[in-house]
C-alpha atoms as a printed R data frame, in Angstrom:
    type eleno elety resid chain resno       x       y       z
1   ATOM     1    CA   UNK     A     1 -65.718 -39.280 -41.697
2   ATOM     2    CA   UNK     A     2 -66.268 -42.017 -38.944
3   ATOM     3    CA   UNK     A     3 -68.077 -45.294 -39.494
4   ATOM     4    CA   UNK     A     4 -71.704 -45.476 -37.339
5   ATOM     5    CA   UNK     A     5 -70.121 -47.005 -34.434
6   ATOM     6    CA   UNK     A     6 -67.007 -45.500 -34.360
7   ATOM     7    CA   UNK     A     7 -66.310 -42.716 -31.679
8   ATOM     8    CA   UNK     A     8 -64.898 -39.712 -33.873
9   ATOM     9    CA   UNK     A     9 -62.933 -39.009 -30.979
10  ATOM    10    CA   UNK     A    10 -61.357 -40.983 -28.429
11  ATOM    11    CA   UNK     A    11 -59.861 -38.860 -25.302
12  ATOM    12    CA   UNK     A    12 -57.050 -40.450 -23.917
13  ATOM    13    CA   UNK     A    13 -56.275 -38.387 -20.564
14  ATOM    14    CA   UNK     A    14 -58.582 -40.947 -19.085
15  ATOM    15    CA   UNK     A    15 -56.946 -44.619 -18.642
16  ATOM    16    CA   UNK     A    16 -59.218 -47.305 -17.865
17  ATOM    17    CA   UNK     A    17 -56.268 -48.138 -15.034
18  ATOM    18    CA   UNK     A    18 -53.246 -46.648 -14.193
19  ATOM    19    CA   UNK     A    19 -50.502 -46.772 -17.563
20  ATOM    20    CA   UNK     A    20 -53.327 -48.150 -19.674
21  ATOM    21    CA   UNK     A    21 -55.024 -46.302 -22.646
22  ATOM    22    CA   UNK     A    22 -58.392 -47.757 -23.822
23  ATOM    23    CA   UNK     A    23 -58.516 -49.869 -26.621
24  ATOM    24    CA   UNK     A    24 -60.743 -48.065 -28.490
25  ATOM    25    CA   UNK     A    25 -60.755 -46.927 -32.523
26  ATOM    26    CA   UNK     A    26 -59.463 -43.688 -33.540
27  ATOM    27    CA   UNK     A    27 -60.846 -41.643 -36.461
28  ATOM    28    CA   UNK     A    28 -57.688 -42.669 -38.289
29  ATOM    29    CA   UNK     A    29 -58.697 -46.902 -37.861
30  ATOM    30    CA   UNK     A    30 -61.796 -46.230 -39.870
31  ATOM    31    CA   UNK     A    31 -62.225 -47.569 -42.903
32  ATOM    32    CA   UNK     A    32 -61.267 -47.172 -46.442
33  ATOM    33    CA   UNK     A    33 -63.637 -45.348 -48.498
34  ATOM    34    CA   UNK     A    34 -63.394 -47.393 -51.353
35  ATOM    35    CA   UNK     A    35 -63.666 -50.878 -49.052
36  ATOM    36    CA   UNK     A    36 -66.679 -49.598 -47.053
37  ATOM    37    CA   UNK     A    37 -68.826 -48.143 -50.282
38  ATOM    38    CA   UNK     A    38 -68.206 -51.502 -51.792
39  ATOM    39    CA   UNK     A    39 -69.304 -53.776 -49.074
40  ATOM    40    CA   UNK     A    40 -71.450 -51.722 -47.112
41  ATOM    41    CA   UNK     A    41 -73.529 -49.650 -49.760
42  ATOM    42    CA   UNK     A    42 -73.073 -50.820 -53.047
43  ATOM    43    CA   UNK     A    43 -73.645 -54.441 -52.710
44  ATOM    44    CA   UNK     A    44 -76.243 -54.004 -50.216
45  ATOM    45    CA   UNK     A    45 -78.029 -52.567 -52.673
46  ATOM    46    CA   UNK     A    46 -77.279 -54.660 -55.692
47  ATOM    47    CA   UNK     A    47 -78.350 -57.478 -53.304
48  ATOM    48    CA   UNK     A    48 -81.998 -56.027 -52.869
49  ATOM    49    CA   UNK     A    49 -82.266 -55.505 -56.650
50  ATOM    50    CA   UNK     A    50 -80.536 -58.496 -57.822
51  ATOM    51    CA   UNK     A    51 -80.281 -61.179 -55.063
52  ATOM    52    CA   UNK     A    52 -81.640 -64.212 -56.657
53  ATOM    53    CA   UNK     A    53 -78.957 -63.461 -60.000
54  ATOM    54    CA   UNK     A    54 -76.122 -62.757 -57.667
55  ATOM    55    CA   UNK     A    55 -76.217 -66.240 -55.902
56  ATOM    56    CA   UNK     A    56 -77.055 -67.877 -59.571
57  ATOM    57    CA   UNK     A    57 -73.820 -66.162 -60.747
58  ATOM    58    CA   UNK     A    58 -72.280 -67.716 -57.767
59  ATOM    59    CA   UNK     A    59 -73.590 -71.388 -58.837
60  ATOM    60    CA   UNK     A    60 -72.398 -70.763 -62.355
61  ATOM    61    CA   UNK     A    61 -68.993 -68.946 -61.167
62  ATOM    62    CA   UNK     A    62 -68.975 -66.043 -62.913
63  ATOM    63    CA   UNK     A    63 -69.948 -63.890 -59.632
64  ATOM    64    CA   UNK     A    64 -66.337 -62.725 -58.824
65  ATOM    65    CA   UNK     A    65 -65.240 -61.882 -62.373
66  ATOM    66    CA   UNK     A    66 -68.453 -59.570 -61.904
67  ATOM    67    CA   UNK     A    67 -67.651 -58.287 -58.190
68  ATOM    68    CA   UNK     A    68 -64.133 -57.277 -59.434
69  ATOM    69    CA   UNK     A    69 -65.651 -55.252 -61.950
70  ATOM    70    CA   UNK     A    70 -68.306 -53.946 -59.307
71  ATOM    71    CA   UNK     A    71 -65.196 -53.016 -57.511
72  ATOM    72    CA   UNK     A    72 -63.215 -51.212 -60.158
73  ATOM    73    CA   UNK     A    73 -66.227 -49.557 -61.206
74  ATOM    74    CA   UNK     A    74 -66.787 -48.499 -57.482
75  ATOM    75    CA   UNK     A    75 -63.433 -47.320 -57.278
76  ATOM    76    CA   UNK     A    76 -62.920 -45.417 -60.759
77  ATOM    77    CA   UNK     A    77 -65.186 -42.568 -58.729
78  ATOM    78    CA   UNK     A    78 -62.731 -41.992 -55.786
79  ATOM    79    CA   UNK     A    79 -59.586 -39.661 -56.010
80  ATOM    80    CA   UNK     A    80 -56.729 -42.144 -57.647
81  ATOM    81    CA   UNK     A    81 -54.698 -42.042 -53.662
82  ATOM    82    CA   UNK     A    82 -58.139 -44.341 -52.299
83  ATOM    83    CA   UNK     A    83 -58.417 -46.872 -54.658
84  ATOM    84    CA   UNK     A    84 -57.480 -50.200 -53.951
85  ATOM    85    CA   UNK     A    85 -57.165 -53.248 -56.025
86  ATOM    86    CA   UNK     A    86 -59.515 -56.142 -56.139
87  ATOM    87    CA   UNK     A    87 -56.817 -58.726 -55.720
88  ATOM    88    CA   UNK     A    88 -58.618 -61.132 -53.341
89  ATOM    89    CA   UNK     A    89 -62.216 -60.917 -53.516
90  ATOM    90    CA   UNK     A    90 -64.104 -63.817 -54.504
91  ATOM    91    CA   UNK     A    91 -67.961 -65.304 -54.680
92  ATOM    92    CA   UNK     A    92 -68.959 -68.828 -54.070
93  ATOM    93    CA   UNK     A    93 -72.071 -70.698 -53.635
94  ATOM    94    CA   UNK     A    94 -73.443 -72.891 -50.731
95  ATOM    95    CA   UNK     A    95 -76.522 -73.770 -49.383
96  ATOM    96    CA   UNK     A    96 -78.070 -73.555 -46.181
97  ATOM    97    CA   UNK     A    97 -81.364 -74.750 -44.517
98  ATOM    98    CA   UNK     A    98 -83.815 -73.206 -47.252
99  ATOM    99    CA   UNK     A    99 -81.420 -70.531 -48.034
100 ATOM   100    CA   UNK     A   100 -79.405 -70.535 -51.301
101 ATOM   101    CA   UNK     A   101 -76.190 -68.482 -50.068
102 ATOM   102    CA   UNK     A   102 -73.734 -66.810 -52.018
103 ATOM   103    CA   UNK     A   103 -70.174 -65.732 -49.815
104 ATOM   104    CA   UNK     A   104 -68.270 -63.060 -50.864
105 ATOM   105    CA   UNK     A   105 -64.388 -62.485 -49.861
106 ATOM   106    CA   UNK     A   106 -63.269 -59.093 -49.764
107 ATOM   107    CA   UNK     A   107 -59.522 -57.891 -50.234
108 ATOM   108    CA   UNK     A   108 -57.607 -58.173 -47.160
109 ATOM   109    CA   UNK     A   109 -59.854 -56.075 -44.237
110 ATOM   110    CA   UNK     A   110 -57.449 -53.825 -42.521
111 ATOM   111    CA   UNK     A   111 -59.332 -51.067 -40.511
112 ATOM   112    CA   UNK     A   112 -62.624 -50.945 -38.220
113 ATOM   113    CA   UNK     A   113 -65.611 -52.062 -39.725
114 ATOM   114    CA   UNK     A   114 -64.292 -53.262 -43.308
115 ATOM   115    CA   UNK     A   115 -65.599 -56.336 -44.166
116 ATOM   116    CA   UNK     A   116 -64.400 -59.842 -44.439
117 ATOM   117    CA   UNK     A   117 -66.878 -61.841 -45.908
118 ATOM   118    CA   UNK     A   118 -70.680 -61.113 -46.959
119 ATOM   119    CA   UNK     A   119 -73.382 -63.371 -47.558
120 ATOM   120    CA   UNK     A   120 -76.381 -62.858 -49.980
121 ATOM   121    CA   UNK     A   121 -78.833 -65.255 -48.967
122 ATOM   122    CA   UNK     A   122 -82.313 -65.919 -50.922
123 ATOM   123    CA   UNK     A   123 -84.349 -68.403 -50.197
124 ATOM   124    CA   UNK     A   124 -83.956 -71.936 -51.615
125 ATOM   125    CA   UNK     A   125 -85.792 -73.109 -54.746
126 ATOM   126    CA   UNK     A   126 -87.196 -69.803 -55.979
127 ATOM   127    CA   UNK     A   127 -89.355 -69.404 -52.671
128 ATOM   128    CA   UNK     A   128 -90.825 -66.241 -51.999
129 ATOM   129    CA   UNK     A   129 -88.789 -63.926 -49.482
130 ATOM   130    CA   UNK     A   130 -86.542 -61.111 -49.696
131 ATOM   131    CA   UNK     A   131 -83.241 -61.423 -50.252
132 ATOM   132    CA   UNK     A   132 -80.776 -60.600 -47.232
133 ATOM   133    CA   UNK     A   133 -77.392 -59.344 -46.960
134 ATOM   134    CA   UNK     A   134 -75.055 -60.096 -43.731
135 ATOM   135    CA   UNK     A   135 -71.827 -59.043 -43.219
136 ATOM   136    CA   UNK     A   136 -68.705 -59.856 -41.083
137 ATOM   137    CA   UNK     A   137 -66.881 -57.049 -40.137
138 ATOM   138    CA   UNK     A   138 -63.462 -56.009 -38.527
139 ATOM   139    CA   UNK     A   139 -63.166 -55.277 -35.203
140 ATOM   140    CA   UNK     A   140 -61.334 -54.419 -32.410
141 ATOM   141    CA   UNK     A   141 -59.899 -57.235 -30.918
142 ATOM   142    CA   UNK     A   142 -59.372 -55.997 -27.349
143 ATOM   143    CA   UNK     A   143 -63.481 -55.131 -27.627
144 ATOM   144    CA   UNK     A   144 -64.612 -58.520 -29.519
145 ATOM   145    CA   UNK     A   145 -62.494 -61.818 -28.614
146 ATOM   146    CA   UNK     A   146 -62.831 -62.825 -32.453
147 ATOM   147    CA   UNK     A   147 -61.830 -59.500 -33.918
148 ATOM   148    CA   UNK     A   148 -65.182 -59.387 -35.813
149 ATOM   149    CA   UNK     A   149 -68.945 -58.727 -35.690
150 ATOM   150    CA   UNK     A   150 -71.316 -60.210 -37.745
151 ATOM   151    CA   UNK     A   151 -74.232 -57.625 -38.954
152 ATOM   152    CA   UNK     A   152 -76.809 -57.461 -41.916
153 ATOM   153    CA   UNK     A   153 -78.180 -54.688 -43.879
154 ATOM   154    CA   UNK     A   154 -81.233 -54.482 -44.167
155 ATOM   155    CA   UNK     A   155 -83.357 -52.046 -46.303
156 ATOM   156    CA   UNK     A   156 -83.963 -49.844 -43.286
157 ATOM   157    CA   UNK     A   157 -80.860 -50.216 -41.089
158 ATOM   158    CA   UNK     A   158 -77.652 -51.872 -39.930
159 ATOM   159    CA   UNK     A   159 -78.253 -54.516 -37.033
160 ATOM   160    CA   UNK     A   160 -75.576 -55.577 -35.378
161 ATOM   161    CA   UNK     A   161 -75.750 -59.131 -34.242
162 ATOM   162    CA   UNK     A   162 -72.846 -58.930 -31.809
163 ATOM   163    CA   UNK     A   163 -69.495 -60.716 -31.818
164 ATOM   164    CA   UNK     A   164 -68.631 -62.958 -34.842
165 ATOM   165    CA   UNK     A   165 -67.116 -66.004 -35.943
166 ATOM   166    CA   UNK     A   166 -63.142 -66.197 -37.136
167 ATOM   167    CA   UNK     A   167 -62.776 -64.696 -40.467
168 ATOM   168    CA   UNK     A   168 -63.310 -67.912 -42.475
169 ATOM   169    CA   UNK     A   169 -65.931 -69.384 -44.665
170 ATOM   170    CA   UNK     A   170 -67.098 -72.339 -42.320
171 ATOM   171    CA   UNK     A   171 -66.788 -70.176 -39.036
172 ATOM   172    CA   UNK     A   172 -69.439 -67.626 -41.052
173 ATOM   173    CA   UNK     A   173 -71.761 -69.876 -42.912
174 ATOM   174    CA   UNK     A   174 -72.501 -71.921 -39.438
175 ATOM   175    CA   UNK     A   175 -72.879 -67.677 -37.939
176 ATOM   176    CA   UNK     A   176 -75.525 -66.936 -40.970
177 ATOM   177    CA   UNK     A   177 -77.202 -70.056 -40.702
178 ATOM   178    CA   UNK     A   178 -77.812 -68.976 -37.075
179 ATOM   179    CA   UNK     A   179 -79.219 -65.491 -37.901
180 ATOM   180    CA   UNK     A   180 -81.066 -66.974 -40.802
181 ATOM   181    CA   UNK     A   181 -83.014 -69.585 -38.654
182 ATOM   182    CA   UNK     A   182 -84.610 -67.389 -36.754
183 ATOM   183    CA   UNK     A   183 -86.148 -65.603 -39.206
Protein backbone atom coordinates (compact mmCIF):
# COMPACT_ATOMS: atom_id res chain seq x y z
CA UNK A 1 0.00 0.00 0.00
CA UNK A 2 1.59 3.48 -0.85
CA UNK A 3 1.76 6.41 1.53
CA UNK A 4 -0.66 9.63 0.25
CA UNK A 5 2.06 11.18 -1.61
CA UNK A 6 3.81 8.46 -2.84
CA UNK A 7 3.45 7.52 -6.64
CA UNK A 8 2.53 3.65 -6.51
CA UNK A 9 4.36 3.50 -9.56
CA UNK A 10 7.24 5.17 -10.90
CA UNK A 11 7.97 4.44 -14.83
CA UNK A 12 11.41 4.60 -15.53
CA UNK A 13 11.64 4.43 -19.53
CA UNK A 14 11.43 8.16 -19.18
CA UNK A 15 14.84 9.90 -17.86
CA UNK A 16 14.58 13.35 -16.85
CA UNK A 17 18.03 13.63 -19.18
CA UNK A 18 19.88 11.35 -21.04
CA UNK A 19 21.48 8.24 -18.46
CA UNK A 20 19.48 9.71 -15.61
CA UNK A 21 16.48 7.98 -13.83
CA UNK A 22 14.26 10.27 -11.67
CA UNK A 23 14.71 10.38 -8.19
CA UNK A 24 11.53 9.52 -7.26
CA UNK A 25 10.07 6.79 -4.43
CA UNK A 26 9.18 3.41 -5.41
CA UNK A 27 6.34 1.40 -3.82
CA UNK A 28 9.09 -0.59 -2.13
CA UNK A 29 10.63 3.01 -0.18
CA UNK A 30 7.32 3.32 1.56
CA UNK A 31 7.06 2.97 4.87
CA UNK A 32 6.89 0.44 7.55
CA UNK A 33 3.55 -0.45 8.64
CA UNK A 34 4.25 -0.62 12.08
CA UNK A 35 6.38 2.98 11.97
CA UNK A 36 3.64 4.80 9.99
CA UNK A 37 0.43 3.46 12.24
CA UNK A 38 2.43 4.61 15.18
CA UNK A 39 3.32 8.07 14.19
CA UNK A 40 0.87 8.87 11.73
CA UNK A 41 -2.49 7.36 13.16
CA UNK A 42 -2.17 6.28 16.49
CA UNK A 43 -0.63 9.18 18.15
CA UNK A 44 -2.47 11.57 16.13
CA UNK A 45 -5.21 10.42 17.69
CA UNK A 46 -4.10 9.91 21.24
CA UNK A 47 -2.97 13.56 20.80
CA UNK A 48 -6.64 14.86 20.14
CA UNK A 49 -7.92 12.81 23.10
CA UNK A 50 -5.15 13.26 25.43
CA UNK A 51 -2.92 16.25 24.45
CA UNK A 52 -2.73 18.26 27.53
CA UNK A 53 -1.64 14.62 29.64
CA UNK A 54 0.78 13.69 26.95
CA UNK A 55 2.94 16.93 27.27
CA UNK A 56 2.38 16.70 31.33
CA UNK A 57 3.85 13.16 31.03
CA UNK A 58 6.57 14.79 29.12
CA UNK A 59 7.25 17.45 32.09
CA UNK A 60 7.15 14.64 34.60
CA UNK A 61 9.21 12.10 32.23
CA UNK A 62 7.30 9.30 32.21
CA UNK A 63 6.03 10.01 28.44
CA UNK A 64 8.52 7.60 26.70
CA UNK A 65 8.23 4.68 29.14
CA UNK A 66 4.46 5.18 27.94
CA UNK A 67 5.20 5.69 24.03
CA UNK A 68 7.27 2.43 24.13
CA UNK A 69 4.42 0.70 25.40
CA UNK A 70 2.10 2.62 22.82
CA UNK A 71 4.51 1.13 20.43
CA UNK A 72 4.61 -2.48 21.49
CA UNK A 73 1.04 -2.40 21.90
CA UNK A 74 0.79 -0.97 18.27
CA UNK A 75 2.94 -3.55 17.07
CA UNK A 76 1.62 -6.81 18.97
CA UNK A 77 -1.34 -6.44 16.06
CA UNK A 78 0.97 -6.76 12.97
CA UNK A 79 2.24 -10.19 11.56
CA UNK A 80 5.57 -10.95 13.88
CA UNK A 81 8.00 -10.21 10.20
CA UNK A 82 6.71 -6.08 10.66
CA UNK A 83 7.35 -5.39 14.00
CA UNK A 84 10.05 -3.35 15.00
CA UNK A 85 11.51 -2.51 18.29
CA UNK A 86 11.12 0.69 20.18
CA UNK A 87 14.80 1.10 20.82
CA UNK A 88 15.12 4.88 20.28
CA UNK A 89 12.03 6.67 20.76
CA UNK A 90 11.83 9.18 23.33
CA UNK A 91 9.44 12.26 24.72
CA UNK A 92 10.65 15.47 26.15
CA UNK A 93 9.20 18.68 27.14
CA UNK A 94 9.86 22.33 25.98
CA UNK A 95 8.10 25.31 25.68
CA UNK A 96 7.38 27.60 23.04
CA UNK A 97 5.68 31.07 22.66
CA UNK A 98 2.28 30.08 24.48
CA UNK A 99 2.63 26.57 23.47
CA UNK A 100 3.60 23.84 25.99
CA UNK A 101 5.38 21.26 23.48
CA UNK A 102 6.09 17.81 23.97
CA UNK A 103 8.88 16.17 21.10
CA UNK A 104 8.78 12.80 20.37
CA UNK A 105 11.85 10.73 18.74
CA UNK A 106 10.97 7.88 16.77
CA UNK A 107 13.29 4.75 16.08
CA UNK A 108 15.64 5.36 13.39
CA UNK A 109 13.29 6.65 10.10
CA UNK A 110 14.40 4.64 7.19
CA UNK A 111 11.80 4.84 4.29
CA UNK A 112 9.52 7.74 2.70
CA UNK A 113 7.36 9.42 4.92
CA UNK A 114 8.34 7.73 8.41
CA UNK A 115 8.75 10.10 10.89
CA UNK A 116 11.55 11.62 12.79
CA UNK A 117 10.29 13.63 15.37
CA UNK A 118 6.58 14.77 16.36
CA UNK A 119 5.46 17.50 18.37
CA UNK A 120 2.23 17.66 20.52
CA UNK A 121 1.72 21.14 21.21
CA UNK A 122 -1.17 22.58 23.64
CA UNK A 123 -1.35 25.74 24.56
CA UNK A 124 0.57 27.18 27.54
CA UNK A 125 -0.95 27.46 31.03
CA UNK A 126 -4.13 25.44 30.54
CA UNK A 127 -5.42 28.01 27.80
CA UNK A 128 -8.18 27.06 25.77
CA UNK A 129 -7.24 25.60 22.19
CA UNK A 130 -6.96 22.36 20.64
CA UNK A 131 -4.21 20.43 20.86
CA UNK A 132 -2.01 19.98 17.57
CA UNK A 133 0.14 17.37 16.27
CA UNK A 134 3.13 18.13 13.64
CA UNK A 135 5.31 15.87 12.26
CA UNK A 136 8.74 15.70 10.48
CA UNK A 137 8.92 13.26 8.01
CA UNK A 138 11.49 11.43 5.68
CA UNK A 139 12.03 12.40 2.45
CA UNK A 140 13.65 12.17 -0.59
CA UNK A 141 16.65 13.97 -0.57
CA UNK A 142 17.15 14.59 -4.30
CA UNK A 143 13.27 16.19 -4.00
CA UNK A 144 13.77 18.16 -0.51
CA UNK A 145 17.47 19.61 0.17
CA UNK A 146 16.93 18.59 3.98
CA UNK A 147 15.66 15.10 3.38
CA UNK A 148 12.46 15.98 5.34
CA UNK A 149 9.06 17.72 5.36
CA UNK A 150 7.49 19.03 8.16
CA UNK A 151 3.47 18.36 8.21
CA UNK A 152 0.66 18.25 10.96
CA UNK A 153 -2.36 16.21 11.36
CA UNK A 154 -5.03 17.65 11.87
CA UNK A 155 -8.52 16.18 12.69
CA UNK A 156 -9.57 16.53 9.07
CA UNK A 157 -6.38 16.11 7.01
CA UNK A 158 -2.62 15.97 6.49
CA UNK A 159 -1.09 19.49 5.48
CA UNK A 160 2.01 19.50 4.29
CA UNK A 161 4.01 22.52 5.19
CA UNK A 162 6.79 21.94 2.66
CA UNK A 163 10.48 21.25 3.18
CA UNK A 164 11.77 20.77 6.79
CA UNK A 165 14.41 21.41 9.11
CA UNK A 166 17.51 18.72 9.73
CA UNK A 167 16.31 15.89 11.73
CA UNK A 168 17.19 17.35 15.16
CA UNK A 169 15.38 18.73 18.10
CA UNK A 170 16.50 22.51 17.79
CA UNK A 171 16.28 22.50 13.85
CA UNK A 172 12.32 21.30 14.56
CA UNK A 173 11.24 23.20 17.59
CA UNK A 174 12.46 26.68 15.80
CA UNK A 175 10.18 24.80 12.38
CA UNK A 176 6.99 24.31 14.89
CA UNK A 177 7.35 27.46 16.49
CA UNK A 178 7.03 28.86 12.93
CA UNK A 179 3.83 26.92 12.01
CA UNK A 180 2.52 27.53 15.46
CA UNK A 181 2.78 31.42 15.23
CA UNK A 182 0.69 31.78 12.68
CA UNK A 183 -2.04 30.26 14.03
Amino acid sequence: MAAAGVPAQVDKSVPCHPGHTPAVPSLENGPRAHHYQFAHRALPALTAAHGPRLVELARSGDLAALLARLWDDAGSRLPEGERLASAGIAGEAHGLDGWDVAVVRFPPAERLTEAHLAAIAVPAGGAPGDPRYLVLERSVPALRPSGTVLAEWTSREHVNYGDGPPAETPAFLAAVAGVLGRA
